[in-house]
C-alpha positions as a Markdown table, in Angstrom:
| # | Residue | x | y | z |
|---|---|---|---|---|
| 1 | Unk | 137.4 | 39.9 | -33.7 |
| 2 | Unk | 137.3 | 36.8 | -31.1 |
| 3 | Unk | 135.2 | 38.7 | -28.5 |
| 4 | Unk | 132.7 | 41.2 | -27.9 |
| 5 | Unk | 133.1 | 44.1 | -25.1 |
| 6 | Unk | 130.8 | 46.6 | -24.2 |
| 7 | Unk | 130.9 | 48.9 | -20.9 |
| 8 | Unk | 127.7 | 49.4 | -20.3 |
| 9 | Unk | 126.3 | 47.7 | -17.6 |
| 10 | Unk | 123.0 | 46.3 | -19.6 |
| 11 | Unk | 125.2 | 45.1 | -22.9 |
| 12 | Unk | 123.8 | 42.5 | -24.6 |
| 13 | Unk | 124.5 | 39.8 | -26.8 |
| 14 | Unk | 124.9 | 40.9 | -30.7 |
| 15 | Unk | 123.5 | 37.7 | -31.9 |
| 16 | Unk | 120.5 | 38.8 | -30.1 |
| 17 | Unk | 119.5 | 42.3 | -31.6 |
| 18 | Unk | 116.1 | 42.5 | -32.8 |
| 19 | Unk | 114.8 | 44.5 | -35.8 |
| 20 | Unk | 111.0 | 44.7 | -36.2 |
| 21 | Unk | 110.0 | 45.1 | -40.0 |
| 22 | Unk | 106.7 | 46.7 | -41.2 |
| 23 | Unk | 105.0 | 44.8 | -44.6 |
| 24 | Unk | 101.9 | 45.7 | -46.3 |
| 25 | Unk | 101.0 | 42.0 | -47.4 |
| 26 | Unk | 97.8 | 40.4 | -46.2 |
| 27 | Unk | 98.4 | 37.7 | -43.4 |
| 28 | Unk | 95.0 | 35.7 | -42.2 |
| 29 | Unk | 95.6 | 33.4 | -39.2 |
| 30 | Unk | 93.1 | 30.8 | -39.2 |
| 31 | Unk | 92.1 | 27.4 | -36.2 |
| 32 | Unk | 89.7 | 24.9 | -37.6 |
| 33 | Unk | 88.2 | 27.1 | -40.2 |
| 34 | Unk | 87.7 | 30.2 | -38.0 |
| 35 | Unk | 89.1 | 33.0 | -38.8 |
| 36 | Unk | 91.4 | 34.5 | -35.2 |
| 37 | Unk | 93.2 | 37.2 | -36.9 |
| 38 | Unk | 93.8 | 39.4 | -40.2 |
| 39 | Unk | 95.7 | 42.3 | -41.2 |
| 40 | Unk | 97.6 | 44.4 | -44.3 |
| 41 | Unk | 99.8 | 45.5 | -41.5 |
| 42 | Unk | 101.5 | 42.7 | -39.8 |
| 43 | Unk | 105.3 | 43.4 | -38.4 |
| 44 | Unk | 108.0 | 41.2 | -38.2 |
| 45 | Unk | 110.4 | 40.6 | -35.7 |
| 46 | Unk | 113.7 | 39.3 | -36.4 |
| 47 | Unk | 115.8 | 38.7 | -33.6 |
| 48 | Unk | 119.5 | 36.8 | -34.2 |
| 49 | Unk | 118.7 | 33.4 | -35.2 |
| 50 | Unk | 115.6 | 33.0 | -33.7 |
| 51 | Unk | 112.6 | 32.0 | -36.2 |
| 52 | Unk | 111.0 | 35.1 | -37.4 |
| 53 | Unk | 107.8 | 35.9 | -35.1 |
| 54 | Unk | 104.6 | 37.7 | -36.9 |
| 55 | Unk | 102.8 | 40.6 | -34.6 |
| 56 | Unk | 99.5 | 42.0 | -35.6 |
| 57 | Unk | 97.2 | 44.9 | -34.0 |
| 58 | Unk | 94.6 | 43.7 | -31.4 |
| 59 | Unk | 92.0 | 45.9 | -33.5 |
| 60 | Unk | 93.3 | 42.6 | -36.1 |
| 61 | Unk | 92.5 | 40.0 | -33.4 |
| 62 | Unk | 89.4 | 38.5 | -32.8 |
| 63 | Unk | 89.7 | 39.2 | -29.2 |
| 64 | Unk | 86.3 | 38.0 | -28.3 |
| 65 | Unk | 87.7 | 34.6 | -28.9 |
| 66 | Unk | 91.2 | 34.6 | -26.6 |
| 67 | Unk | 91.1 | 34.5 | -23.0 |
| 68 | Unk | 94.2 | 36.0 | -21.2 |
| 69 | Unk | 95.9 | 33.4 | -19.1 |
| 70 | Unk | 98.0 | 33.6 | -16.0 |
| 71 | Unk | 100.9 | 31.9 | -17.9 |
| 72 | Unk | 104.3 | 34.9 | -18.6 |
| 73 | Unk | 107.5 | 34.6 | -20.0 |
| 74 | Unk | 110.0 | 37.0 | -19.8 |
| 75 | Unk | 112.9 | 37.8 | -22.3 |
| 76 | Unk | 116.0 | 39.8 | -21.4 |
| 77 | Unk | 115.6 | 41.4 | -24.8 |
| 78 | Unk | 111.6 | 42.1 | -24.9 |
| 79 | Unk | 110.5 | 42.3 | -21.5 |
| 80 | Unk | 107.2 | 40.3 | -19.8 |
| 81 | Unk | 104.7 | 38.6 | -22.1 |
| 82 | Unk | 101.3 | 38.0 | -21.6 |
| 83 | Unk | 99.8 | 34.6 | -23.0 |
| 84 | Unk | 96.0 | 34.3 | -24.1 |
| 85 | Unk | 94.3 | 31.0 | -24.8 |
| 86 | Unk | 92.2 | 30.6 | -27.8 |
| 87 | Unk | 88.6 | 29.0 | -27.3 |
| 88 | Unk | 86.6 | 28.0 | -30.3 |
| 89 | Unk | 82.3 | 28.2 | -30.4 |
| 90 | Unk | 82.8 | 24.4 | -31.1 |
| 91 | Unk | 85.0 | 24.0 | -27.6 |
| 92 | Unk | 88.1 | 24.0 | -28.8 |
| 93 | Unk | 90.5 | 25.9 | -26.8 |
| 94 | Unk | 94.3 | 25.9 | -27.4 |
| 95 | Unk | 95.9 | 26.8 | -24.1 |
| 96 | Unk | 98.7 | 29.8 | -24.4 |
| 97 | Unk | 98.4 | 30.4 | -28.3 |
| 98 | Unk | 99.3 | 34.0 | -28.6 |
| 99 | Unk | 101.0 | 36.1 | -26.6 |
| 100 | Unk | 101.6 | 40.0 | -26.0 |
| 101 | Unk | 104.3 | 42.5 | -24.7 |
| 102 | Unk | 102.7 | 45.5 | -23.4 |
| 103 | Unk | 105.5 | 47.0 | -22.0 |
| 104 | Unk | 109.2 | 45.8 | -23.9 |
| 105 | Unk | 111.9 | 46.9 | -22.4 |
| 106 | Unk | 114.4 | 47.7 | -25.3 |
| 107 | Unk | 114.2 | 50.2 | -27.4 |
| 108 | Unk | 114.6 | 48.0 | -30.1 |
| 109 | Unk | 111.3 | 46.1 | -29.0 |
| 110 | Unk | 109.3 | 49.2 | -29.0 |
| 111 | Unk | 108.1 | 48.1 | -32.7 |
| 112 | Unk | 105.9 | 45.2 | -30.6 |
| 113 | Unk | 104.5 | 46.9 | -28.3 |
| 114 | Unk | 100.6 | 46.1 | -27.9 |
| 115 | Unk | 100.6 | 43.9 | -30.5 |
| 116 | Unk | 100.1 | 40.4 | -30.4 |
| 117 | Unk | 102.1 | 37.5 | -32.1 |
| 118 | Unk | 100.9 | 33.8 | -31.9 |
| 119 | Unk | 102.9 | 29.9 | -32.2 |
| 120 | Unk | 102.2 | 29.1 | -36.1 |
| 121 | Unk | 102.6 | 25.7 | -35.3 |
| 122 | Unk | 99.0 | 25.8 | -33.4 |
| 123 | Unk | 97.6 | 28.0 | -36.5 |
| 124 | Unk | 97.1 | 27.8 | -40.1 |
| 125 | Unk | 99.0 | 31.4 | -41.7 |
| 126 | Unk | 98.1 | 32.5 | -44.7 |
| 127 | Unk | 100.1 | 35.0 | -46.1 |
| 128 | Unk | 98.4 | 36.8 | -49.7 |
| 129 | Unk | 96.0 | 34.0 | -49.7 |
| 130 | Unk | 99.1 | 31.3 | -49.6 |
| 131 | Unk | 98.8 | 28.8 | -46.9 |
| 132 | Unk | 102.5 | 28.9 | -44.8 |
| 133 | Unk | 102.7 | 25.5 | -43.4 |
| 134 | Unk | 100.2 | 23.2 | -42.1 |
| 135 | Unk | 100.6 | 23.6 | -38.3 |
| 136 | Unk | 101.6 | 20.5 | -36.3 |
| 137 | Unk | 98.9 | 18.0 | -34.9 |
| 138 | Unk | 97.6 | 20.3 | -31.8 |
């Protein structure tokens, strides 16, 4: 096969489909010792050859701690998302640290919807207890 056809109007690119997986295993995000999030439910999205992207529930979000921003993106694929900033007790604030669909517009995306995923280079993950990777100097 050297191409890919598709006759409807809103066809999109194969390399771009996007599965969202559900896991059971306990994922803590964590920013200079505080604790911003934690779930036994997070999803994963895989999308073509993308990195994969952790979502979690906002009733797993420290919510009192993000501030929703002005900043969007949008994504043929997923639709409009919404960024929030993360500010600290101690004054750290990370500008447009996680981010939220509330409305994806693929059917495919639907898994996502609501829930909020976040850069793990601004984060430390751990997944069962296991830190990921150290995040990059913020």
């Amino acid at each position: 096969m050297d191409a890919w056809f598709d006759e409807a109007a809103t066809a999109k690119d194969p390399q771009k489909h996007i599965n969202v997986v559900r896991t059971t295993r306990e994922l803590r995000v964590e920013v200079s010792g505080v604790e911003v999030a934690k779930t036994n439910a997070p999803r994963l999205l895989f999308e073509g050859d993308l990195p994969v992207y952790i979502y979690i529930r906002k009733s797993d979000v420290h919510m009192e701690l993000l501030k929703q921003t002005e900043h969007t993106t949008r994504c043929p694929y997923k639709g409009i998302a919404n960024y929030y900033t993360l500010e600290l007790s101690n004054g750290e604030k990370i500008d447009n640290m996680m981010w939220c669909y509330e409305e994806p517009i693929s059917e495919e995306a639907t898994g996502i919807k609501g829930l909020f995923s976040f850069y793990d280079s601004k984060a430390n993950l751990y997944l069962d207890g296991v830190l990921l990777a150290k995040p990059a100097n913020r």
